[in-house]
C-alpha positions in Angstrom: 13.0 2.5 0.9 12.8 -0.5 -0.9 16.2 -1.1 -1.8 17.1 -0.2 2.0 14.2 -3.0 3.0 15.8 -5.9 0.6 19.4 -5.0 2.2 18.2 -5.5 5.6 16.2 -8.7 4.7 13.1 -6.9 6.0 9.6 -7.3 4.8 7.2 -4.8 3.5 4.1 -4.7 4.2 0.9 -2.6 2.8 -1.9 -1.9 4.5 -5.2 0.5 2.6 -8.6 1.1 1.6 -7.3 -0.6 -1.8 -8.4 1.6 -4.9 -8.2 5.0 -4.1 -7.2 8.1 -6.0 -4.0 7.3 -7.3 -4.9 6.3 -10.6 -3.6 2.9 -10.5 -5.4 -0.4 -8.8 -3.1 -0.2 -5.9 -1.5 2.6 -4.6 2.2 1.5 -4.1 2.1 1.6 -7.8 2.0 5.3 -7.7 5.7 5.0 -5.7 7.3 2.2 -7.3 7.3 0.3 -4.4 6.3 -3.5 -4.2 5.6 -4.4 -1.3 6.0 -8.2 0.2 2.5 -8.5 1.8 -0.5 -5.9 1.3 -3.6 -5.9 3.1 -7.3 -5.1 1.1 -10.7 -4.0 2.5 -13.1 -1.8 2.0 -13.1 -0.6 -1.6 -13.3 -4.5 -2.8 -16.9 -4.5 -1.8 -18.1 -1.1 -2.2 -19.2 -0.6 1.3 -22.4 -2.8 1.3 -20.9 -5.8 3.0 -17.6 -6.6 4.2 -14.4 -8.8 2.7 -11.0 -8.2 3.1 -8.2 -9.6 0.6 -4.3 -10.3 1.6 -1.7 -10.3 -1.5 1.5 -11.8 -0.9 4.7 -11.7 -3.1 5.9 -14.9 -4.8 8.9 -14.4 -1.9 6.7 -14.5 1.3 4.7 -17.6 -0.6 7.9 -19.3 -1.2 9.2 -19.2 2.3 5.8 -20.2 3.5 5.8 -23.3 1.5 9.5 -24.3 2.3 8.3 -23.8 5.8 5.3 -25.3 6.9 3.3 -25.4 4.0 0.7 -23.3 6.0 -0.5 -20.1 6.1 -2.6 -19.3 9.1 -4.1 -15.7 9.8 -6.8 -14.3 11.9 -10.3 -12.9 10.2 -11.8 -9.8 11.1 -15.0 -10.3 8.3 -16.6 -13.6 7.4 -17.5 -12.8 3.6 -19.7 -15.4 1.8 -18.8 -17.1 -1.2 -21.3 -15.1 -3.5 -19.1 -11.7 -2.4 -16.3 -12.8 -3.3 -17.5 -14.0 -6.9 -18.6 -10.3 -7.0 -15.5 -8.5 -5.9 -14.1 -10.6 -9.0 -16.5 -9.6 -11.5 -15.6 -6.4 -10.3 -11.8 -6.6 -10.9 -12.5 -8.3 -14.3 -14.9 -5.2 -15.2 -11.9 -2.9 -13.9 -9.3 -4.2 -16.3 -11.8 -5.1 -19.7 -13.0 -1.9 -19.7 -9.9 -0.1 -18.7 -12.0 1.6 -15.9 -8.4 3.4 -14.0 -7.7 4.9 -17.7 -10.9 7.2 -17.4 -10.6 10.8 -16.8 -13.7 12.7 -14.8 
């Protein structure tokens, strides 16, 4: 799919929970695709309040800056500066301690 996606010039985009059950940190991982853009909610925050993350490939930032310089999007959460300094500590906790190698 990927290979048919960079023929055709045409963007992917991922859209989930984030974490899930696939044993990696994201779950294209798991299919060997990359994907252009990829949408985050949910898992980053545990469920107590909400934030949503968007990841972009150094190929969509690239034409963005050759273009306007701008990238504009619309919100659906309004997280606080202290949530995200906690989804970070989270991610940082995820990767020292090699949390996605454990076995339960």
């Amino acid at each position: 799919m990927q290979e048919v996606c960079q023929r055709c010039t045409f963007n992917i985009g991922w859209n989930h929970v984030w974490n899930g059950r696939t044993d990696t940190l994201h779950a294209w991982r798991a299919d060997n695709i990359v994907p252009d853009i990829q949408t985050m909610t949910k898992g980053l925050e545990g469920g107590y309040v909400s934030i949503y993350a968007v990841l972009a490939s150094q190929y969509v930032v690239k034409v963005i800056m050759n273009g306007s310089g701008e990238f504009t999007h619309g919100h659906i959460y309004k997280a606080m500066l202290i949530l995200t300094v906690g989804v970070l500590e989270v991610l940082i906790i995820i990767q020292e301690d090699k949390l996605l190698d454990l076995r339960i």
